[in-house]
C-alpha positions as CSV (number, residue, x, y, z in Angstrom):
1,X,0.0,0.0,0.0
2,X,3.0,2.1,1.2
3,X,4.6,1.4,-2.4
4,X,1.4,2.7,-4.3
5,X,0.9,5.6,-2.8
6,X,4.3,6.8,-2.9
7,X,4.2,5.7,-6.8
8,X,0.7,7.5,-7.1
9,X,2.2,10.6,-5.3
10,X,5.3,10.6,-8.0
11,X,3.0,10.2,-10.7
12,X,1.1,13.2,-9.6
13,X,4.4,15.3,-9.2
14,X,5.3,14.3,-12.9
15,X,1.8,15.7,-13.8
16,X,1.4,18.8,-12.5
17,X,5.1,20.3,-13.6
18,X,4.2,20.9,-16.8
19,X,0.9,22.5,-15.6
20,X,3.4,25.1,-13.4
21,X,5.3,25.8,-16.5
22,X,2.2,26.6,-18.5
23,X,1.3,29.0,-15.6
24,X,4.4,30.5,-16.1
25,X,4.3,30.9,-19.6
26,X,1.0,32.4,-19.4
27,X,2.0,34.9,-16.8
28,X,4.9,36.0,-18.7
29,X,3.2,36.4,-21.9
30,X,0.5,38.7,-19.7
31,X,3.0,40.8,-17.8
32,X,4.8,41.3,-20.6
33,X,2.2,42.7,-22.8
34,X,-0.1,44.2,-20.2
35,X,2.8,46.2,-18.2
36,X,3.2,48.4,-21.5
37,X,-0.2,48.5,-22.9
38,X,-0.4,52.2,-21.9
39,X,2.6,52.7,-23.7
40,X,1.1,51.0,-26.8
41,X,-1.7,52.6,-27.1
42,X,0.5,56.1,-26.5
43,X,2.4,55.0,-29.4
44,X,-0.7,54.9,-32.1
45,X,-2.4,57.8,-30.6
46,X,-4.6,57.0,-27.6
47,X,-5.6,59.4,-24.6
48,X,-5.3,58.8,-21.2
49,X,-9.4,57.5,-21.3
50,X,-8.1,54.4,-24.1
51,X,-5.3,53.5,-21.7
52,X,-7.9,53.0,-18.9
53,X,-10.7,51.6,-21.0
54,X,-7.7,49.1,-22.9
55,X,-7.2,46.8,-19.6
56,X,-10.6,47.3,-18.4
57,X,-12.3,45.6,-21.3
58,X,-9.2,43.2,-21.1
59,X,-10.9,42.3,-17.7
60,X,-14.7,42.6,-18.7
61,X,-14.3,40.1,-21.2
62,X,-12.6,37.5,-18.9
63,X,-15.2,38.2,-16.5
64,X,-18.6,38.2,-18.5
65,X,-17.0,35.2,-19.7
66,X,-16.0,33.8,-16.6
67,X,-19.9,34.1,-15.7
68,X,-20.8,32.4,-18.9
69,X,-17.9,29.4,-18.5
70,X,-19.0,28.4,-14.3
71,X,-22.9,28.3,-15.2
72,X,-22.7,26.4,-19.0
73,X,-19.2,25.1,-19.0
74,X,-18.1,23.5,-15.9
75,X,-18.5,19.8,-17.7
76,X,-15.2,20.8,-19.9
77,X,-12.2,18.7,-18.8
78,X,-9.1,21.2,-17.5
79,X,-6.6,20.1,-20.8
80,X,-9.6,20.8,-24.0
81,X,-10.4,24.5,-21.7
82,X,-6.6,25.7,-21.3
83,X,-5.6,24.3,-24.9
84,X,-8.3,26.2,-26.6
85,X,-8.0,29.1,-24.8
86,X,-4.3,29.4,-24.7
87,X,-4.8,29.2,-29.3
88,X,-7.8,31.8,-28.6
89,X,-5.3,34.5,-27.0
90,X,-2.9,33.5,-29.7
91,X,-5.0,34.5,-32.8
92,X,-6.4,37.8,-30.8
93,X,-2.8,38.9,-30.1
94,X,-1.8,38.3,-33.8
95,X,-5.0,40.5,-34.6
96,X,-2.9,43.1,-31.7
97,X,0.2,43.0,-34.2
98,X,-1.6,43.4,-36.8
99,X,-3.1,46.7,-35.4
100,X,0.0,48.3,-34.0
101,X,2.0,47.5,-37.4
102,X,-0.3,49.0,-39.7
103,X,-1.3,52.0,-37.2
104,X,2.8,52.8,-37.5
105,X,3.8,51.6,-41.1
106,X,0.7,53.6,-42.4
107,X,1.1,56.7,-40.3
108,X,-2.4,56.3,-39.1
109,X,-1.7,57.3,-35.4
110,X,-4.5,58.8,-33.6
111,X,-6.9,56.5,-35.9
112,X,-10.2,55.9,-33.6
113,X,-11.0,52.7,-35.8
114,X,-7.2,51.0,-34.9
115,X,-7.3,52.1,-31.2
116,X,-10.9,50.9,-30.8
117,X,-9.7,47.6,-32.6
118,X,-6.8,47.2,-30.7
119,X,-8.8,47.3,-27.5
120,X,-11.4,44.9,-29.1
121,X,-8.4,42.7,-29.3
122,X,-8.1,42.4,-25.9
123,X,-11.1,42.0,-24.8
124,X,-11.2,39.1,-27.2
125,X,-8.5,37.6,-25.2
126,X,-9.8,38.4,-22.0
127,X,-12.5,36.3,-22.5
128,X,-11.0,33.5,-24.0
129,X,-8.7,33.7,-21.2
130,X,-11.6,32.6,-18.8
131,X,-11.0,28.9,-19.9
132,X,-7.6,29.3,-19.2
133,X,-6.9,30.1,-15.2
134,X,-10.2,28.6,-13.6
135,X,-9.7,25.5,-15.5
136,X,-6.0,25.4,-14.6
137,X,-6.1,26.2,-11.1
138,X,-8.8,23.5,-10.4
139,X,-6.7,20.9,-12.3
140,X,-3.8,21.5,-10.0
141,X,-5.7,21.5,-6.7
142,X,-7.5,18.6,-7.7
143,X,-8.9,16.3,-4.7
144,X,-5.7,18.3,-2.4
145,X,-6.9,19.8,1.6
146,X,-5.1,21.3,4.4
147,X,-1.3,21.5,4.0
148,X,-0.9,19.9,1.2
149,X,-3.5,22.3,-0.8
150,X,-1.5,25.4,0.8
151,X,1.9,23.6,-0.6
152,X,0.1,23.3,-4.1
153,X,-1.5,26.6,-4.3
154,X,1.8,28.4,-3.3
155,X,4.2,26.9,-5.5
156,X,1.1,27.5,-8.6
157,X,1.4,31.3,-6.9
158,X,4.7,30.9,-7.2
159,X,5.5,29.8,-10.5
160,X,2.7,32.7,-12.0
161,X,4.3,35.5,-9.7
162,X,7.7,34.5,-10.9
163,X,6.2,35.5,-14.1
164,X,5.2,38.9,-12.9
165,X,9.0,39.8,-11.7
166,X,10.2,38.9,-15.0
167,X,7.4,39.7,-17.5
168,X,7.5,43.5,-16.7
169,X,11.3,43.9,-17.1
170,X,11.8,42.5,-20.1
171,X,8.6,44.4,-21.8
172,X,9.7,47.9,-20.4
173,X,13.1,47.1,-22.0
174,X,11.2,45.9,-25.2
175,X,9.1,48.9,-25.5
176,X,12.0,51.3,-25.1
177,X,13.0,49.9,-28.5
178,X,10.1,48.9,-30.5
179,X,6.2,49.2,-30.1
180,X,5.8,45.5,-31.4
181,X,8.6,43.7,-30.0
182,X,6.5,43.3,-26.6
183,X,3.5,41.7,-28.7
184,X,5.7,39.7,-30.4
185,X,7.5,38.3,-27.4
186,X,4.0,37.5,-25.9
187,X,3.0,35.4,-28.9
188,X,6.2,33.5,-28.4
189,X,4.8,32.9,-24.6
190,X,1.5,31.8,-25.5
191,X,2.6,29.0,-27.8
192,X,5.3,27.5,-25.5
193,X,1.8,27.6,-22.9
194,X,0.0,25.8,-25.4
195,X,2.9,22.8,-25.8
196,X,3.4,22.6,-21.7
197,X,-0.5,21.8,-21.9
198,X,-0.5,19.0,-24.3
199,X,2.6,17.8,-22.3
200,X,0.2,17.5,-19.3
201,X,-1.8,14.2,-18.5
202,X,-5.4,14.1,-18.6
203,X,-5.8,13.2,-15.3
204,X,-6.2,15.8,-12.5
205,X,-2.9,16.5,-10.9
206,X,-3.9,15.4,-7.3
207,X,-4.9,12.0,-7.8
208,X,-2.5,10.5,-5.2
209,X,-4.4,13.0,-2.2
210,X,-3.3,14.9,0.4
211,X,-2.6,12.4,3.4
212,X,-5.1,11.1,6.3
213,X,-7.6,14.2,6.6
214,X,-9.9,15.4,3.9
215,X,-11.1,18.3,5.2
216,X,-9.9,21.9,5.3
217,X,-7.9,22.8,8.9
218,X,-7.4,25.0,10.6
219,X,-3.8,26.1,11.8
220,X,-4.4,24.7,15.5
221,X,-5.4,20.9,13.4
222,X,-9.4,21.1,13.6
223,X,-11.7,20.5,11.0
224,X,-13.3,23.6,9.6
225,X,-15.8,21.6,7.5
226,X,-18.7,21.9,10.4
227,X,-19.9,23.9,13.4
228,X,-18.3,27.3,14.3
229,X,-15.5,26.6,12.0
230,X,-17.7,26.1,8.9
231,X,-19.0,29.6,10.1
232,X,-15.4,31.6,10.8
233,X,-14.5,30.0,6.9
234,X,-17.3,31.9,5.6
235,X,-16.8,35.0,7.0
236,X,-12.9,34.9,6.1
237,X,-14.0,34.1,2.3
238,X,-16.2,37.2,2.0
239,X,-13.0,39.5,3.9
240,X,-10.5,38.2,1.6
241,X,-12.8,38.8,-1.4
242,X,-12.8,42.2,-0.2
243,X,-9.4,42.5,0.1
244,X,-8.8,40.8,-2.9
245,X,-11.3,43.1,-4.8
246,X,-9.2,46.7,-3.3
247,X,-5.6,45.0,-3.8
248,X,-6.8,44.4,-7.5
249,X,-8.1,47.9,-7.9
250,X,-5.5,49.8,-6.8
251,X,-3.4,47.4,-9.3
252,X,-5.7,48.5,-11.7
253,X,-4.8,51.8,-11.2
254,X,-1.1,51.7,-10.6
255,X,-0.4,49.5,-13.7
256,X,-2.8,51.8,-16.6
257,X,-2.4,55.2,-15.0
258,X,0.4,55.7,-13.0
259,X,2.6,54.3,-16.3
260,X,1.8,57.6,-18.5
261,X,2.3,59.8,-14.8
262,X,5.3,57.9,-14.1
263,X,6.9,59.2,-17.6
264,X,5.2,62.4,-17.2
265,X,7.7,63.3,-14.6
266,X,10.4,62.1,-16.8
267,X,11.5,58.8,-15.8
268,X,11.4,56.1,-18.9
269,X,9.3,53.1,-19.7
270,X,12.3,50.7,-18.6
271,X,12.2,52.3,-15.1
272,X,8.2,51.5,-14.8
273,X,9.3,47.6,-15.9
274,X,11.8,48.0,-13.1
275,X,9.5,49.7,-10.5
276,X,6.6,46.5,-11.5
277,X,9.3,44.3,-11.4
278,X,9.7,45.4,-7.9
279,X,6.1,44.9,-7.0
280,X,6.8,41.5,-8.4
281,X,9.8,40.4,-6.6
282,X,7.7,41.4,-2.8
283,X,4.3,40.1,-4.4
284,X,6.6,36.2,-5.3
285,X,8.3,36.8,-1.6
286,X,5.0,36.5,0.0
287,X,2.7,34.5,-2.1
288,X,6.0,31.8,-1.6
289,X,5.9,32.6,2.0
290,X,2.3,31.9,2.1
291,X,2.0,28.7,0.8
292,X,5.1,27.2,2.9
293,X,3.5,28.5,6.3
294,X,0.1,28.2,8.0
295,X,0.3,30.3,10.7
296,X,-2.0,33.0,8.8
297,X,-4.8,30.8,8.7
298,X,-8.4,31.3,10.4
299,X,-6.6,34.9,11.3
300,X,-9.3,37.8,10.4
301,X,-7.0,40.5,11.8
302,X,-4.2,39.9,9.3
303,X,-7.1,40.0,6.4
304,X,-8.0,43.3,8.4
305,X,-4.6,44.8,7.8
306,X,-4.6,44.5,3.9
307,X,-6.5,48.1,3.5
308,X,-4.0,50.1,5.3
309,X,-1.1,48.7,3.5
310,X,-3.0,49.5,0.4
311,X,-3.9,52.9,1.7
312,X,0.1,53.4,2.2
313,X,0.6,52.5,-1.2
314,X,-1.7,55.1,-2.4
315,X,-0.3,58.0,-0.5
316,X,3.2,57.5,-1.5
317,X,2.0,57.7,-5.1
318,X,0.2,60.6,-4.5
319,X,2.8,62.6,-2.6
320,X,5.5,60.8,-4.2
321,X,7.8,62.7,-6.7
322,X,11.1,60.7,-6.4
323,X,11.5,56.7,-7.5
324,X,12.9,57.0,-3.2
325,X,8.5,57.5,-2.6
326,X,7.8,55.2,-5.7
327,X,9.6,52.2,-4.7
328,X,8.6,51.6,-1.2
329,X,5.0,52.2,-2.4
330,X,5.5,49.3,-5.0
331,X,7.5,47.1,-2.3
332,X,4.1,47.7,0.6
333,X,1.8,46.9,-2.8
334,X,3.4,44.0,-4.0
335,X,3.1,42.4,0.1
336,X,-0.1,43.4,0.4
337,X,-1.3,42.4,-2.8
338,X,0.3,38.7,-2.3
339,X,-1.4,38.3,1.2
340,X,-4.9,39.4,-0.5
341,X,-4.6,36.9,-3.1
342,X,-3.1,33.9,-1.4
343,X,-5.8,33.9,1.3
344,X,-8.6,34.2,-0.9
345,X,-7.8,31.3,-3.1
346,X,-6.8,28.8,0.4
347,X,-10.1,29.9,1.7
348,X,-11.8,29.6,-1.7
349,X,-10.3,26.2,-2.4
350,X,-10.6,25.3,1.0
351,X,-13.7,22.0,1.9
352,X,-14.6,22.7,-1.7
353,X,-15.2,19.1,-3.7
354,X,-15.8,21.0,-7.1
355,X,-12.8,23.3,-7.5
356,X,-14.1,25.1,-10.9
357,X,-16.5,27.4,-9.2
358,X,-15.2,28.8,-6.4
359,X,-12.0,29.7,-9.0
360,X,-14.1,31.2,-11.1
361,X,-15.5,33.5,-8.0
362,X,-12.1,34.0,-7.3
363,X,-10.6,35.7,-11.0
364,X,-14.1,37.5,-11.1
365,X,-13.2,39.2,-8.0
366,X,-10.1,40.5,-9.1
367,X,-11.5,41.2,-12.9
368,X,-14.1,42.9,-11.3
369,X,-11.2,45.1,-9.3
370,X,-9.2,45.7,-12.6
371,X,-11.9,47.3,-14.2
372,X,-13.1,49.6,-11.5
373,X,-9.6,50.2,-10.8
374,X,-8.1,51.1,-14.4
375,X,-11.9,51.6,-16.2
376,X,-12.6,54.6,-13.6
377,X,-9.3,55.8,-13.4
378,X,-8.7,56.2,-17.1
379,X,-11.7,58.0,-16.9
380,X,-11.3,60.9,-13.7
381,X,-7.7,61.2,-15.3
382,X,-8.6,62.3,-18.5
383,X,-11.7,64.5,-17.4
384,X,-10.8,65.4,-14.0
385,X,-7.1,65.4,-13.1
386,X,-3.7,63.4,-13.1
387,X,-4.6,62.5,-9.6
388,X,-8.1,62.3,-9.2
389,X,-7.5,58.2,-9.9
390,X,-5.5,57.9,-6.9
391,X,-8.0,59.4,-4.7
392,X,-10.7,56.9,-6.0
393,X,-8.6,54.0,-5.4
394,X,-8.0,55.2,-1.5
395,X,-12.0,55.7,-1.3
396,X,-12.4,51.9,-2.4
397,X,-9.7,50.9,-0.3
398,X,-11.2,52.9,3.0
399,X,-14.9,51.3,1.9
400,X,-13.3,47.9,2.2
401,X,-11.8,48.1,5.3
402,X,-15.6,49.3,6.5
403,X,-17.1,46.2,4.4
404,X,-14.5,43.6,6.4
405,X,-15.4,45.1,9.6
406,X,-19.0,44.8,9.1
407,X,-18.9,41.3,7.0
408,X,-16.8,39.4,10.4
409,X,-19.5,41.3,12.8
410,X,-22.6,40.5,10.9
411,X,-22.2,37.9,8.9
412,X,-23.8,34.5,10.6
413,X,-24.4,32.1,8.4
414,X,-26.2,28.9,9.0
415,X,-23.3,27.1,9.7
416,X,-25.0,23.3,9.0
417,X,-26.2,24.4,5.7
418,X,-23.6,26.7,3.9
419,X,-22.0,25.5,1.6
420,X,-17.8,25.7,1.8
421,X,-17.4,26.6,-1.5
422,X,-19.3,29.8,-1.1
């Protein structure tokens, strides 16, 4: 019995590598594009409003097709959803290339019908991107609880946060030279993605389980499947979905905006790939950190303190002039952001059977955070002020830290009934 397991457990392992590397992949193809989409759309004529709007509608696709994918899709297995969608983003980022080379060949900068295509684009991609990371996070947490779902999840957050350390860098130095390179290094991405996944084994990556208990614990060992624990787990979802929702909108902000203020006060578009790749490097520190330890767990206070690292972010950017404001801001950012994320998809993935929904809850959360963040921002900064954004993003942020408060006081659900994957 001893000999199967330990075969079924390396058999596993073998499985889910390539599924890692195709997270990878797919994170560097993202942060490399993405980081210098404002630049992009500088470069063939768009405002401040089609910088905001170009990720936003990035993010409403993926989520109105998230939506669509949970309720009518859910029967699709993980390797025909990731495949598909990783060839989707492919042909929609040709259709990018496309875009930028004839906006620039054919001197047509400024052209509303290219910039409005190029956004179409990506909202094309968005939303074929919603068979992509639902699909592939419940194929690597597959049948996984307790410590050995925390061990999955963090080296999954690992590998795709690796991604966002190096994927900024390399398309702020790519942008500096050529408006298509970035694009072009992104396709490159998305097709090694699409040969990790037919590398990968049909069967879901946890088949060998996660040891004697199947039921989500606590840090102190006790079950949090029933009782007072089934309650507390609720509670801490809907705080880390808040959290998880302000982290993602100040992201939304930081990323779309703060790139063309960022150059405004005359640093280059390699320094804002070196300032993300910053947020990065703390944002891979403590999703890492977070899958190795436990001690965070059932903790509401820690969810509690998200906001007014967020809020510190915020204020630096605002009153920051100097990269000596700038990069601390990124560095609090990039911990807080990690925390948010980490403990939302535990307690998400946490005494849930069906892994596809509650991931789905989870990247329309932080979709939903993108385009508040970046949508409304690229809006108050073109008609109201360079700064106005930043000011939004701290009212979120302070309404979230009054929406935990009041979710963990009020919130009593009927803890035989609710479901844990809530």
């Amino acid at each position: 019995m001893k000999e199967m397991l330990t075969q079924d457990t390396h058999q596993a392992g073998a499985n889910v590598r390539p599924l890692y590397a195709a997270a990878f992949a797919m994170a560097i193809s993202l942060n490399v594009l993405w980081t210098v989409m404002p630049f992009i759309v500088r470069n063939i004529g768009g405002t401040e409003e089609h910088v905001g709007f170009a990720w936003a509608a990035n993010m409403l696709g993926y989520m109105v097709c998230l939506l669509f994918a949970a309720a009518m899709l859910g029967h699709l297995k993980a390797r025909m959803a990731t495949r598909a969608a990783a060839a989707a983003m492919f042909a929609a980022t040709i259709a990018m290339v496309v875009v930028v080379w004839h906006a620039i060949a054919h001197n047509r900068l400024g052209s509303p019908v290219l910039i409005w295509t190029l956004i179409a684009a990506g909202t094309l991609a968005g939303a074929a991107m919603s068979l992509f990371w639902p699909f592939l996070m419940a194929w690597v947490s597959a049948d996984y609880e307790g410590v050995t779902l925390n061990r999955r999840l963090g080296t999954y957050n690992g590998m795709w946060s690796g991604a966002v350390i190096l994927g900024p860098l390399i398309g702020g130095t790519l942008v500096d030279m050529s408006t298509l390179a970035p694009i072009a290094t992104s396709l490159m991405c998305l097709a090694a993605c699409f040969v990790l996944l037919c590398l990968a084994h049909d069967d879901p990556a946890g088949v060998a389980g996660s040891g004697p208990s199947s039921s989500c614990q606590d840090n102190n060992g006790s079950a949090a499947g029933i009782g007072s624990e089934r309650a507390k787990l609720t509670r801490l979802k809907w705080m880390a979905r808040i959290a998880m929702f302000c982290a993602w909108a100040c992201s939304g902000v930081a990323r779309s905006q703060f790139a063309l203020l960022f150059t405004g006060l005359g640093f280059s578009e390699t320094q804002f790939g070196i300032l993300i790749t910053i947020f990065g490097i703390f944002n891979f520190l403590t999703l890492t950190g977070a899958g190795r330890v436990a001690f965070w767990h059932f903790k509401p206070v820690l969810l509690l303190c998200v906001q007014p690292v967020l809020a510190l972010t915020l204020v630096l950017i605002i009153f920051g002039r100097t990269l000596w404001a700038f990069v601390p801001a990124f560095i609090v950012m990039g911990i807080g952001f990690g925390f948010a994320y980490s403990s939302h998809l535990y307690y998400a993935s946490c005494g849930s059977k069906k892994r596809s929904a509650p991931m789905a809850i989870h990247e329309v959360t932080l979709s939903l955070g993108i385009i508040v963040g970046s949508g409304a921002g690229g809006y108050l900064s073109d008609h109201v002020g360079l700064y106005s954004p930043y000011w939004f993003a701290t009212g979120v942020v302070a309404l979230g830290a009054a929406a935990q408060i009041i979710t963990w006081a009020l919130v009593r659900p009927h803890a035989q009934n609710q479901p844990a994957g809530t």
